[in-house]
N, C-alpha and C positions, 0 to 999 in steps of 0.2 A: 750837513746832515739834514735827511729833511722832519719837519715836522710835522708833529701828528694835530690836528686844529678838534679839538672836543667839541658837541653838539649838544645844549642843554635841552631839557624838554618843550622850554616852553617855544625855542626858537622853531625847534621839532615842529610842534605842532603848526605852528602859525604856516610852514612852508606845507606842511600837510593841508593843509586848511588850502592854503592858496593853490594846492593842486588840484584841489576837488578830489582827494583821497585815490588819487589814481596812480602816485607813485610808493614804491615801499621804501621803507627804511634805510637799507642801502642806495637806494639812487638818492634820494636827499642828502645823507651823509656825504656820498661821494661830490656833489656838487657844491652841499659845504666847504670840505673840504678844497676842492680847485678854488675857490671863494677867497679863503684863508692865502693859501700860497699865489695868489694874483694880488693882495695886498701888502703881503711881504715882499712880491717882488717889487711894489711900486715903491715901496720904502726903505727896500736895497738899492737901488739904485736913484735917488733922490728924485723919482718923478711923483710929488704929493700934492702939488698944484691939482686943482678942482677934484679933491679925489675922493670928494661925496658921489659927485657928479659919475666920475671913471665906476666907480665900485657898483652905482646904480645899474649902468651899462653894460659893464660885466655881469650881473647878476639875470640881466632880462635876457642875457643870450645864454646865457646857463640854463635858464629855466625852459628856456626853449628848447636846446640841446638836449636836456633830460626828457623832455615831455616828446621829443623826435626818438630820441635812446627806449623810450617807455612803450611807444606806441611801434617801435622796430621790434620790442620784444613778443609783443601781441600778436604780430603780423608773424615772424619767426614762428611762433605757437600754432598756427593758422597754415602755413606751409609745412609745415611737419607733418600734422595730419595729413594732409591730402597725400603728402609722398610715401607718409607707413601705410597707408590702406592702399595704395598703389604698388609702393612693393612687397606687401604680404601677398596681395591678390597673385603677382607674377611667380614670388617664389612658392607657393601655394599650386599653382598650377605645374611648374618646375617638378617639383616634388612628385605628383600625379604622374608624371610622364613618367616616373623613373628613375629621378634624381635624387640625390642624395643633399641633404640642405646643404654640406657645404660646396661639392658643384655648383648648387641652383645660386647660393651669394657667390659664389666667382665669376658665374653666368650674368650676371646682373652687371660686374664689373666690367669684365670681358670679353664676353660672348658664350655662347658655347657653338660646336659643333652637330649636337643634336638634331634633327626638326621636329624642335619645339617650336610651337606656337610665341612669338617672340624671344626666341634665342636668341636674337641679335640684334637685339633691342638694348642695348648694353651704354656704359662710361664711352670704350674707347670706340665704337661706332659714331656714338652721337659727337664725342670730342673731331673725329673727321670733316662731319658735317657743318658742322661751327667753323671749324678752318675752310672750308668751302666758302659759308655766309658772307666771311670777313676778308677773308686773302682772295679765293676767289672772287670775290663780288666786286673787290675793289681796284683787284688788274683786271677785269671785266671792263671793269667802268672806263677808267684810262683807254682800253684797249678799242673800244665805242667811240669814243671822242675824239683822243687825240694821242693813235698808235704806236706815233716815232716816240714817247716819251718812255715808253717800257721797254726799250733799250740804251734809254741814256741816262736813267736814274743814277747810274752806276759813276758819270761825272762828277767830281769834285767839290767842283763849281755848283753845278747844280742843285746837287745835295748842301752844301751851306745854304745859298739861295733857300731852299725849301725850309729848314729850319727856321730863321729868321723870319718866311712868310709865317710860318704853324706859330712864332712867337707872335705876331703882330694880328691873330685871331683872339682879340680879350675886345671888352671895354676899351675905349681910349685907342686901341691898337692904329697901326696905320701899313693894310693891305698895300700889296702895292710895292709897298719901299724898294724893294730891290730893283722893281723897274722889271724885270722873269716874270711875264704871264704864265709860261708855263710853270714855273716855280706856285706861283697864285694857284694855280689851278692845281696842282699835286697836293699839295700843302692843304687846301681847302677837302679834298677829296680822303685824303690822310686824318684830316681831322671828323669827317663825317663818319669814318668807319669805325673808329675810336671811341664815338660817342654813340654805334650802335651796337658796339659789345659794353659800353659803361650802360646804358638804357636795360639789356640785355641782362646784365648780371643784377640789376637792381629791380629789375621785375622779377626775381629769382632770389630775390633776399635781400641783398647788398644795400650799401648807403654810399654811394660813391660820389662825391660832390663834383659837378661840371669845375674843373682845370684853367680854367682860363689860361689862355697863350703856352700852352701846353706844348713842347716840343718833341716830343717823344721817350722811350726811356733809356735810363744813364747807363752806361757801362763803365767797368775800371779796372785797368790793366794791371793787378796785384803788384807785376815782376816792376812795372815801372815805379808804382807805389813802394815797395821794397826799398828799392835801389835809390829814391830816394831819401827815405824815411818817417817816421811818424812825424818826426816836428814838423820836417820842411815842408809835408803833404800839407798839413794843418795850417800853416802858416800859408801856403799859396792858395788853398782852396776858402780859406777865408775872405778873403777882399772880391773874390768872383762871384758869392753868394749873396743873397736875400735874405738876412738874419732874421728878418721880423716873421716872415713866412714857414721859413726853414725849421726854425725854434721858435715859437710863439710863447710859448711857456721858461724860456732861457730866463734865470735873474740877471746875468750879464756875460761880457767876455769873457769870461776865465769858466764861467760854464756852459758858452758854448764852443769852449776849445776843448774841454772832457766831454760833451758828444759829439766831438769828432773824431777826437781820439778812441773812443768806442768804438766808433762807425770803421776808424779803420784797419782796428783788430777784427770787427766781425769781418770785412770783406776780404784780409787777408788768412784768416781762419778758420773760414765761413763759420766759425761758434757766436754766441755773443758772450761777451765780456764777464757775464755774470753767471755765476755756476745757475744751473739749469735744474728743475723741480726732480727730474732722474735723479741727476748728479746727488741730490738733499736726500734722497731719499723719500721723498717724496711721491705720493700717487699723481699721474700724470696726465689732462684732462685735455684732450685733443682741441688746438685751438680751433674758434669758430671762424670758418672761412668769410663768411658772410662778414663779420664786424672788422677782422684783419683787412679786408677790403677797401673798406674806408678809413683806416688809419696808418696804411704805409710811410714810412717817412722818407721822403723824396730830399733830394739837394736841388732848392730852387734858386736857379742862379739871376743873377742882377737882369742880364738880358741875355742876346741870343749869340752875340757877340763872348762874351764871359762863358755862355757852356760851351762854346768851339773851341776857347782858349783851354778849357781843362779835357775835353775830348782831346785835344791833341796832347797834351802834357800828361795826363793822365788816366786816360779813357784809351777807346779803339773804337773803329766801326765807323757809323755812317747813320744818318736818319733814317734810312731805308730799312736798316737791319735794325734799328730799334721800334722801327711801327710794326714791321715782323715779329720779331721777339714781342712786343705787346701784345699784339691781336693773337699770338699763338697762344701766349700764358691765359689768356682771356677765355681762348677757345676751350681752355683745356678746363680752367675754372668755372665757366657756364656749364659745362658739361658733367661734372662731379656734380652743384648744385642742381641742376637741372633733375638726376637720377638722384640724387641722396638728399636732397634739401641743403636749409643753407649752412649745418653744419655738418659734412659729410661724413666725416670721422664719428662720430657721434651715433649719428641715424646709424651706420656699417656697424658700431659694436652694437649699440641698441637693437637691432635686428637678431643678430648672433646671437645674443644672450635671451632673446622670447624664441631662438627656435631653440635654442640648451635647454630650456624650461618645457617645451613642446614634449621633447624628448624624453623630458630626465619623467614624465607623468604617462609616456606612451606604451605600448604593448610589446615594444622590441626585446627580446634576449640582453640579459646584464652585457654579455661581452659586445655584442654589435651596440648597445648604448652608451654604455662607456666610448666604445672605436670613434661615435661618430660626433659625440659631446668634444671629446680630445680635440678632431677637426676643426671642430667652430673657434677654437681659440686665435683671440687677433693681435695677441701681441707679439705674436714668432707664427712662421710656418706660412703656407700659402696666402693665407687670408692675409696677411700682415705686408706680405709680397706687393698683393695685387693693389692695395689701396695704395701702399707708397707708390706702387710705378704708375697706379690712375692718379695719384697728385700732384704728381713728376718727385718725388723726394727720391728717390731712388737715383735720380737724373743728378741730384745736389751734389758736387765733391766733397769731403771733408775737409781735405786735403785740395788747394784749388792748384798746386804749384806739383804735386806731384801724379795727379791726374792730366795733367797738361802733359806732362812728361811719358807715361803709359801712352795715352790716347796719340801722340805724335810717335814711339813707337811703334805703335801700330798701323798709325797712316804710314811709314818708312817701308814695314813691311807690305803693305796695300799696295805702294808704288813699284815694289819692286816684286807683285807675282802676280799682280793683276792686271799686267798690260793686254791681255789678250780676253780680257773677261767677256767683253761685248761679244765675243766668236762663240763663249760658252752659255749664252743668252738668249738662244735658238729658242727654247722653249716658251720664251715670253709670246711669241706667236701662239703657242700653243693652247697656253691655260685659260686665256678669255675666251677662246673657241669651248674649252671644256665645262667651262662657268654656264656658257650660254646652252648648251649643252645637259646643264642641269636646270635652266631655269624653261627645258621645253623647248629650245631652238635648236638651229639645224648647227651639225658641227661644222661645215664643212661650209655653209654659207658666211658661219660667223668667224672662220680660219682665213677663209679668203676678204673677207670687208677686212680684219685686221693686217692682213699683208696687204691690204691695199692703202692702209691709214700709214702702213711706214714705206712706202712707194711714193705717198705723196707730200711725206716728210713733215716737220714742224707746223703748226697750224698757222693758219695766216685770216686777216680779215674777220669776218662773222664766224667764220669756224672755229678761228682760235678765240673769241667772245663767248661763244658758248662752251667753249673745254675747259675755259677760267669759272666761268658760272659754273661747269660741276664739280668744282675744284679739282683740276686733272690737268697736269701738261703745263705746268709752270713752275714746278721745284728748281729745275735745273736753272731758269731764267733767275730766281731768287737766289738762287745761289752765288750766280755769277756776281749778280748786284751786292749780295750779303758777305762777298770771300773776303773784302777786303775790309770787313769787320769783324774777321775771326782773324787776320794773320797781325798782327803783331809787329815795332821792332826790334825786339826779342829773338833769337834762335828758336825759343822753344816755341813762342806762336806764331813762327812762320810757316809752319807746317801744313795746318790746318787749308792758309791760300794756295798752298804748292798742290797740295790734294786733289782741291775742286778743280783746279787747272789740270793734272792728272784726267782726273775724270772727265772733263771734256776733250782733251788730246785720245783717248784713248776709244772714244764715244758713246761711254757707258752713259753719260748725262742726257746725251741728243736724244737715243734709245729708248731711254725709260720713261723720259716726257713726251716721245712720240707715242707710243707704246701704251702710256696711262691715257692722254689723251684720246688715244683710238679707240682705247676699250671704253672709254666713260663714255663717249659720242656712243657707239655703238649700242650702250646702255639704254642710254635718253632715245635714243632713234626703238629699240625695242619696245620702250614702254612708253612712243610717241605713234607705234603702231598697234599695240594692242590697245591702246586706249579708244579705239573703235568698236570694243567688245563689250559688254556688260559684264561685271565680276564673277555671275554664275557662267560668262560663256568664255573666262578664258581658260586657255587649256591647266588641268592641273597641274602642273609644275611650276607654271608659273603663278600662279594663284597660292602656291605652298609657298615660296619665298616672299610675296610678297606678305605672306603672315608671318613670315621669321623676321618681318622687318616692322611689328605690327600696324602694317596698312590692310584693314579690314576694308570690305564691302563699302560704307558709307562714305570714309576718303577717297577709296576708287572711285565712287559716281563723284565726287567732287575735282577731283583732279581732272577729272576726263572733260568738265566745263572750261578748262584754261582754253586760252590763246596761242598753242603751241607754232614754235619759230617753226621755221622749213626754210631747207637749205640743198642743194643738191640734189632736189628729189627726196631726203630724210626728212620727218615731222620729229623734232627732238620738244620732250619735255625738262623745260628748265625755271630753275627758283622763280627768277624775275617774272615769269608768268604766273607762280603759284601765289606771289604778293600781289599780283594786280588783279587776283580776284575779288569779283563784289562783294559789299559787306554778306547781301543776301545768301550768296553760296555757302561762304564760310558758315554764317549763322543756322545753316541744316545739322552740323557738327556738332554744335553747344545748343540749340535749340530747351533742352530741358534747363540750363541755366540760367536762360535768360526771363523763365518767367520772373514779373514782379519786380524785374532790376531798373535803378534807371536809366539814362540814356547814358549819360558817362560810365556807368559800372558795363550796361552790353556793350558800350563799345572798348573796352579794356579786355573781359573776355572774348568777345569776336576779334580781336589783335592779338590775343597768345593765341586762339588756336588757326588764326594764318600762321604765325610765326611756326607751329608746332606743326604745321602739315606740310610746310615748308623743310623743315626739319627732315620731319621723314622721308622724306622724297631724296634730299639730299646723302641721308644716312644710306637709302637705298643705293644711289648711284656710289657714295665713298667704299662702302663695306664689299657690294659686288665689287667693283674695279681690284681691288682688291684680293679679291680671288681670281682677279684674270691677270694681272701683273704682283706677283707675290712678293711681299716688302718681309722686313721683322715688325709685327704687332706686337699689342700688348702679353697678349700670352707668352708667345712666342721668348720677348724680354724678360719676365717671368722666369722663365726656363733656362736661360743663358746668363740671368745674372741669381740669380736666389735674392733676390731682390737686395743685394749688398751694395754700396754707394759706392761709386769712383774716388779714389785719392786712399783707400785706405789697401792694407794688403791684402785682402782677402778678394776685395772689388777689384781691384788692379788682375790679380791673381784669376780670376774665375774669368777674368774678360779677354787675357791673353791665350787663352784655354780655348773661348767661344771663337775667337777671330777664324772668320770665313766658315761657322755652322750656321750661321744666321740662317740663309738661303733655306739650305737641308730641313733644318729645323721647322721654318716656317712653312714650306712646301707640305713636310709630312703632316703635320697638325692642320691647316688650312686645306690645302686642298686632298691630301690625304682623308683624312679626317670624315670631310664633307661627303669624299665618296662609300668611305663606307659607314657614317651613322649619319646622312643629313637630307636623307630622301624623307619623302613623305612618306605617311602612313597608308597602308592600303600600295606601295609603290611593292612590285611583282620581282621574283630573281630575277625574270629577263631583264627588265632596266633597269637592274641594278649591276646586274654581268656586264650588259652593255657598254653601259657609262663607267665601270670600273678597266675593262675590255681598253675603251675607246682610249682612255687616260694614259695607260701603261702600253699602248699600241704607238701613240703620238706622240708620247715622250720619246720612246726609243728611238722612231724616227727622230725626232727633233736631235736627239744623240749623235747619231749619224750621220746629220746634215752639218753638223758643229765641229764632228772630228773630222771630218773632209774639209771646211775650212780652216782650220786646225794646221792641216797637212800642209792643206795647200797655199797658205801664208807662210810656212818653215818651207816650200819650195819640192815638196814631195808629191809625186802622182804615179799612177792613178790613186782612184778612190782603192780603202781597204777592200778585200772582196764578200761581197755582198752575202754569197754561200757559205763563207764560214762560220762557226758557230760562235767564235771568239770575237769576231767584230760586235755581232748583236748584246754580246755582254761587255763589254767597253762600250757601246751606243747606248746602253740601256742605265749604266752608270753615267754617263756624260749630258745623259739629257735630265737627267737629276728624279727618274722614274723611282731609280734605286734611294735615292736623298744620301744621308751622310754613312748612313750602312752598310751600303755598296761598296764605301772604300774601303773598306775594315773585310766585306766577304769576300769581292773578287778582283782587287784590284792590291800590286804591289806599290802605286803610286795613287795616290787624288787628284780630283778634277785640275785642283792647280800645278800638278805638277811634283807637290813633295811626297815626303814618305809616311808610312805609317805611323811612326814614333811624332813626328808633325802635326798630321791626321789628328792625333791623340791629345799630345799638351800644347798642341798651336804653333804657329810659323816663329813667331819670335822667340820661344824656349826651342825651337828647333835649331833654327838658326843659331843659338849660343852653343847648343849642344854639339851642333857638327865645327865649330869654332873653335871650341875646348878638342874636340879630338881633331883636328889638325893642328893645332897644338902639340899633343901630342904624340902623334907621331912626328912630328917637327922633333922634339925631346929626343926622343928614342933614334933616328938618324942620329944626331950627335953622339948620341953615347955609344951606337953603334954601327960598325960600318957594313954590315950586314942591310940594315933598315935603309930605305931609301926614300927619301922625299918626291912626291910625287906635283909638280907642280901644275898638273891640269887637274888636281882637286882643286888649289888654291885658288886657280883661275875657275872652275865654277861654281864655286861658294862666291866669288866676287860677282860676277854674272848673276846670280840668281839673289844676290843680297843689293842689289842697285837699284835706287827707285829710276826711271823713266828707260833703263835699257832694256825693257822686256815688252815695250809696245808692240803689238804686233804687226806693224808697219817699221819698226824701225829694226828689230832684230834678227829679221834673215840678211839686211842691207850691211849691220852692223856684223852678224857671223861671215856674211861673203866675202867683205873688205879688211875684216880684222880679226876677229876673232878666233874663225877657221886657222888662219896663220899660227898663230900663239898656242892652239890647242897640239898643232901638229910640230913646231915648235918643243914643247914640253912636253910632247907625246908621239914619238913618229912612227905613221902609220897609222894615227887616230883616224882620219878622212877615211880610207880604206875599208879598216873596220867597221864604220858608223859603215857606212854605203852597203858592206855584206850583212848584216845584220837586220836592215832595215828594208833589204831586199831577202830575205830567208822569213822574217817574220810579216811582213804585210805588201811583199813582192812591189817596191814601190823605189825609186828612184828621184836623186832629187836634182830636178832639173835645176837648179841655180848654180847648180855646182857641177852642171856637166856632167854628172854620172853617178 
């Protein structure tokens, strides 16, 4: 039980006294109090030798810690303002345009689609950008130096090696050990980037103390913690640890075996142990990210040798996938802070509730004031959505053991209807030609550099250095390195590695990185050519987007002083050049700051806003790309989850549902969207017809071009015919013009292949469905001999339910040699029929089959 340590007055004062009255009541109490229970412990455990001496010690590092805690809160106070006057100012201007306050706060999260003046100035922009800084910057850097390493991170060997060096970077440590220069050199590289998103979030708020020998972070494989259980976890993971570090506040072994036995219900339950302030009844006070930051509780183990021993035994992964997983979480936490200050949760309701008061004193009609007060509420409904999935909680399982289970359904059915998906992909050529398109460039020049970026395939040398510095064209590479940190020896997380392996057999991976890659170059290479221009002389278009991205006039003449790379004939604008500008440049930016300051304080401001023009640049090239190779964003998630958590049933349930809308979804709101609210002001119907015109003209070809490879990988020719009018509406659904609507208006089947009722509650309740009715009519043969069992259903529900037989390289091999047989087999006279059918409706013959 712990106890409560009382404060008399006079002691009160004296520690006031000795503060210089700078701290209040509660932080002395509180540090009293740790005072108290640090002398209890030393007298639970018989350590009372010098313990004048100890307590004195303890107390001058208290005092310090408080008066660090006192002056973090000052600082906190100080950062808030600058961010509420920053985001009134935007949602303020929001509002002007047209917006409705709760648009303009989703906008801020989000994005919006509008052209506003910083619409896209948002969370998950800037969280892009940040992943560029750190993932990009850092296979960059490798990639510079020393290239064979970024494909062999993925070794074993090498990865222990690395760990062990990342341990032997402290004090005392001893670089080196392994005898792996290259190990030295990752591991060193690894820990510089680490410590520029920890620098990063603590110029942003945070108190994050430098790590020493920091190996990156933990993982833990529940199913194996399970299996063996609470005691035996606790009992093995004890001897591998660093008691003193791990639990500094421990009074002894039997209390640091109850927090661990916590630690292992939270990670088995993701709850923690203790009923939760909701749970109480309680009002619920968003924690401050800022302070959580520096008080994570990590498992510090003895050495690097000891965390390998429980990654194996109890862990998964790879150091690689855990500096990934850091620098992402990181990216994502600079980013929330960055936009919201350091308590983001906080500032998001606080906002809400000065535009509810805005409101509730305004000139609007009772009912539209009421409608729109209703919206601002953030504890349910969109707004509540959008903050959890900007702070990844939405990401969180409840459930970790039966979201693994979903989510591996789901990849089952992935493998078994997306073999052919790269064929249906066609339009990724298309939509960075349409972005460039809207930023004022030619369609047709920016269609063909991107077919020529996947002509020349994977980037290599200085091309692939500048595709990592825009963070572009390396997911699939991390992935490769990172599968064998998701698969498990487990059934149930083997999935997750069979997937990625999927996905590169299949060449959806190779695709998408060439693909991101090509349009980010092409990005940097446009705004490495206009930067020849002066901001009043570039063409309006592009001068509109670069405000959705707020880069005004004064960045632009600052950008345009870099040292931009050239490569092939391209001048590409990239970070590394945006950080090597002079102090002087930057300081044309903050110029009114700087009066009066000293030299340490301008040069602190002259470092945030390189970092911050750096930023924007970045953000620019993440968010376009973006629009030229369409992913699922943040909105986008929003929409496909109602922001409900994995592991429970409802999150499970809504995500079986989404499976394969992603695309549709994201398409129509993203570059949908774009085309018809995201033109500029003063932008004319002609260019707006045009660019709408152009969009739904290329898509449909890209449709077309997709079902003709399509065909003619299933061994069918010629092409359907071009004069029909049914081609161009299957071309114009295929190339995803029509998105997921299409399937529902004209089509009997989806881009993948299933039916409507699929289309609807998703591939895997399809699949149970057509399962249960064969079933059933299974039943009904038996009871009647009327009813017949049709055994070429059976065979293609097998067929279409099988992960890796639906590749499209392996499945006209697999119907010539087998399949065909069995279907005709169970069905004679199927060959025949397929052949008349296929020649009546699209006059097409399928040459693998002779006829």
């Amino acid at each position: 039980m712990k106890i409560k340590f009382k404060m008399g007055e006079g002691c009160f004062n004296a520690a006031n006294a000795a503060s210089g009255g700078r701290l209040n009541r509660e932080d002395i109490e509180a540090a009293f109090q740790r005072m108290g229970e640090y002398k209890q412990r030393l007298q639970t455990t018989g350590d009372t030798a010098n313990m004048p001496d100890k307590l004195r010690a303890f107390a001058e590092r208290e005092a310090e810690r408080t008066k660090v805690a006192a002056a973090m809160q000052k600082r906190h106070a100080a950062l808030n303002i600058l961010v509420r006057d920053r985001l009134e100012q935007s949602i303020d201007s929001f509002v002007a345009a047209g917006m409705t306050e709760r648009q303009a706060l989703l906008a801020i999260v989000e994005g919006t689609q509008r052209g506003v003046e910083g619409g896209r100035n948002s969370i998950a922009a800037l969280t892009g950008a940040y992943e560029a800084r750190y993932l990009g910057g850092m296979l960059a850097e490798i990639q510079a130096n020393r290239p064979h390493l970024v494909h062999v991170l993925r070794d074993p060997h090498m990865d222990a090696d690395i760990l062990k060096e990342m341990a032997e970077l402290r004090d005392g440590g001893r670089p080196g050990i392994t005898g792996n220069d290259d190990a030295q050199y990752v591991a060193k590289v690894f820990a510089s980037y680490a410590e520029m998103a920890r620098s990063d979030l603590n110029s942003l708020g945070a108190s994050i103390g430098k790590l020493e020998g920091w190996a990156g972070a933990q993982t833990h494989d529940d199913i194996k913690m399970i299996a063996a259980g609470k005691d035996a976890w606790v009992s093995a993971v004890m001897p591998k640890l660093d008691i003193d570090r791990t639990f500094p506040d421990a009074g002894g072994l039997d209390e640091v075996r109850t927090a661990l036995s916590d630690i292992y219900d939270t990670i088995i339950t993701g709850l923690p142990n203790k009923p939760t302030a909701r749970e109480k009844g309680q009002r619920v006070n968003p924690a401050n990210l800022a302070k959580s930051l520096g008080k994570s509780r990590v498992l510090h183990f003895k050495d690097a040798e000891s965390a390998l021993a429980y990654r194996d035994e109890f862990g998964y992964g790879n150091t690689v996938s855990g500096i990934v997983s850091h620098l992402r979480n990181s990216a994502r936490m600079a980013a929330n802070m960055d936009v919201l200050g350091p308590n983001p949760e906080v500032m998001y309701g606080a906002i809400a509730e000065s535009l509810k008061r805005k409101l509730k004193v305004g000139d609007l009609p009772d009912a539209e004031k009421r409608k729109r007060i209703r919206g601002l509420d953030i504890d349910a409904g969109a707004l509540r959505q959008a903050i959890d999935i900007s702070t990844g909680l939405v990401s969180k399982p409840v459930n970790v053991t039966a979201a693994k289970i979903g989510s591996d359904l789901r990849a089952w059915q992935s493998m078994s209807k997306l073999g052919g998906a790269v064929l249906s992909s066609i339009s990724d050529t298309i939509t960075p030609a349409i972005a460039a398109q809207f930023r004022g460039g030619s369609f047709f020049k920016s269609w063909m550099a991107q077919l020529d970026g996947l002509r020349k395939g994977r980037p290599k040398g200085e091309v692939a250095e500048i595709s990592y510095l825009l963070g572009e064209g390396f997911d699939g590479i991390l992935g490769h390195i990172v599968s064998p940190a998701a698969a498990t020896d487990s059934p149930v997380g083997r999935m997750a590695g069979l997937q990625e392996k999927f996905f590169r057999w299949n060449g959806l991976t190779w695709w998408t990185d060439v693909q991101r890659a090509s349009a980010g170059r092409m990005i940097a290479a446009e705004m490495g050519m206009r930067a020849q221009s002066s901001f009043d002389a570039l063409p309006d278009n592009y001068r509109h987007v670069l405000s959705l991205h707020d880069i005004d006039a004064a960045k632009w003449e600052v950008i345009r002083k870099a040292e931009f790379r050239e490569d092939g004939g391209n001048v590409y604008v990239t970070p590394d050049r945006i950080r090597a500008l002079p102090d002087e440049d930057i300081a044309s930016l903050v110029s009114s700051r700087l009066e009066g300051k000293t030299e340490e304080q301008r040069a602190t401001i002259i470092e945030k806003a390189r970092r911050d023009l750096e930023l924007s640049v970045l953000r620019f090239f993440a968010d376009e790309t973006s629009y030229g190779v369409v992913e699922v964003d943040a909105r986008t998630r929003r929409t496909m989850t109602l922001g409900m958590r994995p592991g429970t049933f409802a999150g499970e349930a809504i995500r079986f549902i989404g499976q394969f809308k992603g695309f549709p979804v994201a398409f129509t709101q993203r570059v949908g969207g774009r085309a018809l609210y995201g033109h500029r002001k003063g932008a004319g119907m002609l260019e707006r017809s045009i660019h709408m015109g152009t969009l739904l003209g290329a898509m449909t070809m890209a449709g077309y071009a997709s079902m003709t490879l399509k065909d003619l990988a299933k061994g069918y020719w010629p092409p359907r015919d071009p004069t029909d009018i049914k081609t161009w509406e299957a071309a114009f659904i295929q190339g995803g013009a029509a998105g997921i609507y299409g399937d529902f208006l004209f089509s009997k089947v989806n881009r993948f292949g299933g039916g409507l009722t699929e289309t609807a509650i998703g591939p895997t309740a399809g699949a149970v469905a057509d399962l249960l009715e064969l079933g059933l009519k299974a039943r009904d043969a038996a009871l009647s001999s009327e009813e017949k069992v049709r055994l070429a259903d059976f065979l293609n529900f097998g067929t279409q339910n099988t992960p890796l037989v639906n590749l499209f390289y392996t499945r006209p091999a697999l119907d010539f040699l087998f399949l065909n047989s069995l279907r005709e087999a169970a069905s004679p006279g199927f060959m025949r029929r397929t052949a008349k059918r296929r020649q009546t409706e699209y006059g097409q013959t399928n040459v693998l089959a002779g006829g």
